[in-house]
N, C-alpha and C positions, 0 to 999 in steps of 0.2 A: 559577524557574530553568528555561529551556529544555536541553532534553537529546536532542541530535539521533545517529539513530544509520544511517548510511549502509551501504550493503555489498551485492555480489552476492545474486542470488538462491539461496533455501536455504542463506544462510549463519549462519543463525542470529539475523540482527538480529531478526526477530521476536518468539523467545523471553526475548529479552536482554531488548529493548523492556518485555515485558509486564512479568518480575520486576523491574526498575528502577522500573517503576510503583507494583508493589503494594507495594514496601517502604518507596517514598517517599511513596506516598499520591496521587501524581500521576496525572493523566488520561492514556492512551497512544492515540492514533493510529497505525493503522499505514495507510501512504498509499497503498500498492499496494490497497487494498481501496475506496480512489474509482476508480482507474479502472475496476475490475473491474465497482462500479456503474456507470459510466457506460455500461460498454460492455452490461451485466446491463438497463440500460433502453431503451439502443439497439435489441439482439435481440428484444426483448419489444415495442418500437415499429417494427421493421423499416427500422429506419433506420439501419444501421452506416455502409453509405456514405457517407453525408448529416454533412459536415462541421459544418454551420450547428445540424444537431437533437445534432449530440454535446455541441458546445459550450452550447448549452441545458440539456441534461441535466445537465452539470457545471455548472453556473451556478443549477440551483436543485435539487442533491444535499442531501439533509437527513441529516448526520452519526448523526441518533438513530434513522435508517431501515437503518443497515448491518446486515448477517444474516451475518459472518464463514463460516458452517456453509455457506450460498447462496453463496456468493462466493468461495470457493475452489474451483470446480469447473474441468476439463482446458479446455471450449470457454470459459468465462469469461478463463480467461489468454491465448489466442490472442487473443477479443475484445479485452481491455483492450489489448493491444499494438498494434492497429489504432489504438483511439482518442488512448493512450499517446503515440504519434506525432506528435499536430496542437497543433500551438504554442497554437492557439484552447482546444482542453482542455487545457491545461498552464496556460496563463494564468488561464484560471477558476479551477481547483483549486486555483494558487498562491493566492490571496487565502484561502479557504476554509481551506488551513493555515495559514497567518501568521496568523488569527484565533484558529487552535484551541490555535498556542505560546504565544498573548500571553494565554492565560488568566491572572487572579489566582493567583500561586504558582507557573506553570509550567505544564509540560506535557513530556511524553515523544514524539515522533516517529519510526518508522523509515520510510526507506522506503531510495531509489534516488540523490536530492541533496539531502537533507535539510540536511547541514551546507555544502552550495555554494550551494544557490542556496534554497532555503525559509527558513534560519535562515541565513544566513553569518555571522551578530554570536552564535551561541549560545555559551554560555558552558563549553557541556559538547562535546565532538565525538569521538565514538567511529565506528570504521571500523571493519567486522566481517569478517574474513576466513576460507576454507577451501577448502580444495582441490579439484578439481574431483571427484574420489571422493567425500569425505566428503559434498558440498553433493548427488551423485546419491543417496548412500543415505540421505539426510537426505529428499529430496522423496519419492525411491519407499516411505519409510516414513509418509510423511505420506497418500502415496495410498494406500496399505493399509490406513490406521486411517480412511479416510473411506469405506471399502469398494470401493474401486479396485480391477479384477482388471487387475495387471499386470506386466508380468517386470520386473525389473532385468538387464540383460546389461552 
């Protein structure tokens, strides 16, 4: 069973994601955490600009390589939204997931089109919603437990 769970940022897909996993026993991807690599190997190779080294990057991302603790950091989210952008890493990573739903028994996915355009046949499709306060104090408390010094206003 594929279980695709779509929705703004800090709205919670993520959490959902994981407990959906662990009670079902299912693998969970969460997708915003490839680009974050891609763009995490970009900085590190100095090639964010460089369309052609992005989509490289994504094209031989090793799923068992992700460090979620690394990859949530403030200059990682601006990077990934650069590479985020270029249909060339969309296209790679697409394959990369549609491999990781089609596991035996399923899989759990959240990200951003999970259930439009990664899984559109999934048999499960949750949209996660919250309001634009809740989804703020949702993130600035996420950066406070990662030792982020920084105000909410």
């Amino acid at each position: 069973m594929i279980i695709a769970i779509d929705g703004p940022a800090a709205s919670g897909k993520g959490t959902l994601g994981r407990r959906i996993a662990a009670t079902l026993g299912l693998p969970h991807l969460d997708t915003g955490l490839l680009y974050r690599a891609v763009a995490a190997r970009c900085l590190a190779d100095g090639t964010l600009d460089d369309e052609m080294a992005s989509a490289d990057a994504a094209r031989t991302l090793d799923l068992r390589s992700l460090d979620p603790e690394k990859l949530r950091t403030g200059a990682l989210g601006e990077a990934a939204s650069v590479v985020a952008a270029r249909p060339v890493v969309r296209g790679a990573l697409l394959d990369l997931q549609r491999r990781f739903a089609e596991q035996p028994g399923g899989a759990v996915l959240d990200g951003r089109d999970i259930g439009t355009v990664i899984c559109p046949h999934a048999p499960v499709k949750l949209f996660v919603t919250a309001s634009a306060d809740v989804r703020a104090t949702r993130r600035h408390r996420e950066l406070l437990e990662r030792t982020c010094d920084i105000a909410f206003e």
